[in-house]
C-alpha positions as CSV (number, residue, x, y, z in Angstrom):
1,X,44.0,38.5,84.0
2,X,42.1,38.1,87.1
3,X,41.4,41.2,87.6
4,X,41.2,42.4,84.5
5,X,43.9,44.9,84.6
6,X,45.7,46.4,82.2
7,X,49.6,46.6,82.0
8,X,50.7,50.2,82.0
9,X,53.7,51.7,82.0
10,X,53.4,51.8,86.0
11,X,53.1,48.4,86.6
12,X,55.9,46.4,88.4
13,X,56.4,43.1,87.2
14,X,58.2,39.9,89.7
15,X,61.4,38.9,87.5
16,X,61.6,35.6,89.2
17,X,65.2,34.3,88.7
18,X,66.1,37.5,86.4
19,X,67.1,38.4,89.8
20,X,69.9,35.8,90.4
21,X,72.6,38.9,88.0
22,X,71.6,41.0,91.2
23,X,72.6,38.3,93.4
24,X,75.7,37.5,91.7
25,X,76.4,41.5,91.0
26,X,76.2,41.4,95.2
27,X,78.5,39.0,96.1
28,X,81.3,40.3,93.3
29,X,80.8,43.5,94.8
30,X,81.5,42.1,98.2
31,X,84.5,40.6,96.7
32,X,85.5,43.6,95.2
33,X,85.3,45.3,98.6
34,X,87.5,42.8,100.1
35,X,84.9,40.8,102.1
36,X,84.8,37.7,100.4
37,X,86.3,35.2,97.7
38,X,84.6,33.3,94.9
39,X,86.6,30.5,95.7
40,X,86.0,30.7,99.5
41,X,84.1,27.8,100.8
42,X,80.2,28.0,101.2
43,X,81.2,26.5,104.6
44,X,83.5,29.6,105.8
45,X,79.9,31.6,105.6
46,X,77.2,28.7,106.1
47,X,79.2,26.8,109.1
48,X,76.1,24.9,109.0
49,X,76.4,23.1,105.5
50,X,77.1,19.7,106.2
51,X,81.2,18.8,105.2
52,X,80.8,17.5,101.5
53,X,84.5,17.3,101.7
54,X,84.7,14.5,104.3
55,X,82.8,11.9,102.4
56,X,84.5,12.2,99.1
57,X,86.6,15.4,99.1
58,X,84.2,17.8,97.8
59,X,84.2,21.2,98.4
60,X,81.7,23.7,97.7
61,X,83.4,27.1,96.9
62,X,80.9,30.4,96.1
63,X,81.9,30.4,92.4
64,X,80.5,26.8,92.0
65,X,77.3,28.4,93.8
66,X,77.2,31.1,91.1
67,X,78.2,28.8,88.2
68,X,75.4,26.3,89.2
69,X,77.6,23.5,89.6
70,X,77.3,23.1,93.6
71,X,75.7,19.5,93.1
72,X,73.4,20.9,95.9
73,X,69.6,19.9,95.1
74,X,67.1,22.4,94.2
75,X,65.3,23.3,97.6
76,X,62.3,24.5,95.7
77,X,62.0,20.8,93.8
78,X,62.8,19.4,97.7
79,X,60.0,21.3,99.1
80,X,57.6,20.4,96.3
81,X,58.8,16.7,97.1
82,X,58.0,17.4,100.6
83,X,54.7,18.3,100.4
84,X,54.9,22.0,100.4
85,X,53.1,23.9,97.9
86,X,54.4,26.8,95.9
87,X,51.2,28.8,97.1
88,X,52.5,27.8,101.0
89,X,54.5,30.3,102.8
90,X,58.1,29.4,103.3
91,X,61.3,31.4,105.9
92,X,64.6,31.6,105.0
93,X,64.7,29.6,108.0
94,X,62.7,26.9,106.7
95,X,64.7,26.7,103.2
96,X,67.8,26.6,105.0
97,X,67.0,24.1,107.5
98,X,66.2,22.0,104.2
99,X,69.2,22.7,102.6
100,X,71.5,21.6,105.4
101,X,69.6,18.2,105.8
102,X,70.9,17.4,102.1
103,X,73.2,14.6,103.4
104,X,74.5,13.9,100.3
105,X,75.1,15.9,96.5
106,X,74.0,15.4,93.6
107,X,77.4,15.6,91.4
108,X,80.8,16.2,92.7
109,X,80.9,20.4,92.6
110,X,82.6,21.5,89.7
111,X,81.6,18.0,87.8
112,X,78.3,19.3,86.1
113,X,75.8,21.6,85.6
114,X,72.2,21.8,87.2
115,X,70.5,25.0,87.6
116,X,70.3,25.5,90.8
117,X,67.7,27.9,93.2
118,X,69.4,26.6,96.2
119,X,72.9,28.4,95.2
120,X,71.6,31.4,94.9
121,X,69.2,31.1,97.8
122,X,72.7,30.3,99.9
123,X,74.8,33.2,97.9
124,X,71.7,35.5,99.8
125,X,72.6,34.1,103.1
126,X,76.6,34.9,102.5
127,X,75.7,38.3,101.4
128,X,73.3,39.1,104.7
129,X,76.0,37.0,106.6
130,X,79.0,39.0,105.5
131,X,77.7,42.9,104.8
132,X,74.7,42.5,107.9
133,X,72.1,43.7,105.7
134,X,69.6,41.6,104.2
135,X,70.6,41.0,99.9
136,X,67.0,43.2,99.3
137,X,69.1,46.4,101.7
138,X,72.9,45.4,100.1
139,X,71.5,45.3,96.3
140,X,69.3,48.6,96.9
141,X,72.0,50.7,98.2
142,X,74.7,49.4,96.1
143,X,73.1,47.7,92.7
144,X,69.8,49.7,92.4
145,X,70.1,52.9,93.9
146,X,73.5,53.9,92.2
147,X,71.8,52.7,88.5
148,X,68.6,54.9,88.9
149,X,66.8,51.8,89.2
150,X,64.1,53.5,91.8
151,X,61.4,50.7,91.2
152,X,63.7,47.6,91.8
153,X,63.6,45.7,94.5
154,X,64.2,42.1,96.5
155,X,60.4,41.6,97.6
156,X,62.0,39.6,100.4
157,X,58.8,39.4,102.5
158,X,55.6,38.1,101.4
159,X,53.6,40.4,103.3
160,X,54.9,43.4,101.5
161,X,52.8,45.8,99.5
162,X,53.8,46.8,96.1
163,X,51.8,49.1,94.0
164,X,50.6,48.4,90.5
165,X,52.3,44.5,91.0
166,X,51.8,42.0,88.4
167,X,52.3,38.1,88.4
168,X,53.0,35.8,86.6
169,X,48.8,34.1,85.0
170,X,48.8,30.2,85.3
171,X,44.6,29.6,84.6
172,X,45.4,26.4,86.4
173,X,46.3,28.4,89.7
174,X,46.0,30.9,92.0
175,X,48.1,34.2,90.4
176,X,49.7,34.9,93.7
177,X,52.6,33.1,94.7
178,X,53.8,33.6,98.4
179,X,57.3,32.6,97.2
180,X,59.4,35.7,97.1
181,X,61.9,37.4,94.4
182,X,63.2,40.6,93.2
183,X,60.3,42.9,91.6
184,X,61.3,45.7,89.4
185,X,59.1,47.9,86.9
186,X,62.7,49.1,84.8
């Protein structure tokens, strides 16, 4: 809108949280490869994670990360709360340092359901943890590449350039968002 540009058949669009199938389509395929289990413990990945299961017998597995029913807060909502703007730049270092102060969870996992950017934030971590690629290298060698998707990707940097990229219009703000997630133009 901004720049009054035209969407063409070129252009590459940011699928926000489209992108969480990828995710999940990662980790099955690293449970399909014998790396992990859905019904491992976040904690056997993200040592880090405070013990949910000490203070009331609660244990976090990767399904209930997938499933959205951690109980984990949203870190996205956290950092809002904390004074960080969606136009601010934020690490994967800085979300998970957020995440791990979360002393306490919102619901027992398993309990409820509350759609949740922090699960699939972690499930990220777990798949750069267990395969030693980052999830943009993992899904592009073994989501994108073997589907023909050639213009799919993790945009997992915020310095990155992509050609023909469009954003999401809000006239109330700035059209960029230095938050990252997947970008595809299939």
């Amino acid at each position: 809108m901004e720049l009054n540009s035209p969407i063409t058949p070129e252009t590459v669009f940011d699928i926000g949280s489209t992108s969480k199938q990828f995710t999940a389509s990662s980790i099955l395929l690293l449970e399909r490869q014998g790396k992990l289990s859905v019904s491992d413990d976040v904690r056997k990945y993200i040592p880090e994670l405070p013990d949910y299961s000490k203070s009331g017998g609660h244990t976090i597995t990767i399904l209930n990360l997938l499933n959205h029913t951690s109980g984990l807060r949203d870190y996205l909502a956290l950092l809002q709360l904390s004074g960080v703007s969606s136009d601010s730049v934020t690490t994967d270092d800085d979300a998970l340092a957020l995440i791990v102060r979360q002393k306490n969870l919102g619901f027992a996992p398993g309990s409820d359901w509350a759609y949740s950017n922090t699960g699939f934030f972690l499930l990220s971590v777990i798949v750069k943890r267990v395969s030693a690629t980052t999830l943009r290298e993992f899904a592009a060698q073994n989501v994108f590449q073997p589907l023909h998707m050639t213009h799919t990707s993790f945009r997992d940097d915020h310095t990155m350039l992509i050609p023909n990229r469009a954003l999401a219009y809000d006239p109330g703000k700035r059209a960029a968002s230095s938050w990252t997630f997947p970008t595809t133009s299939n």
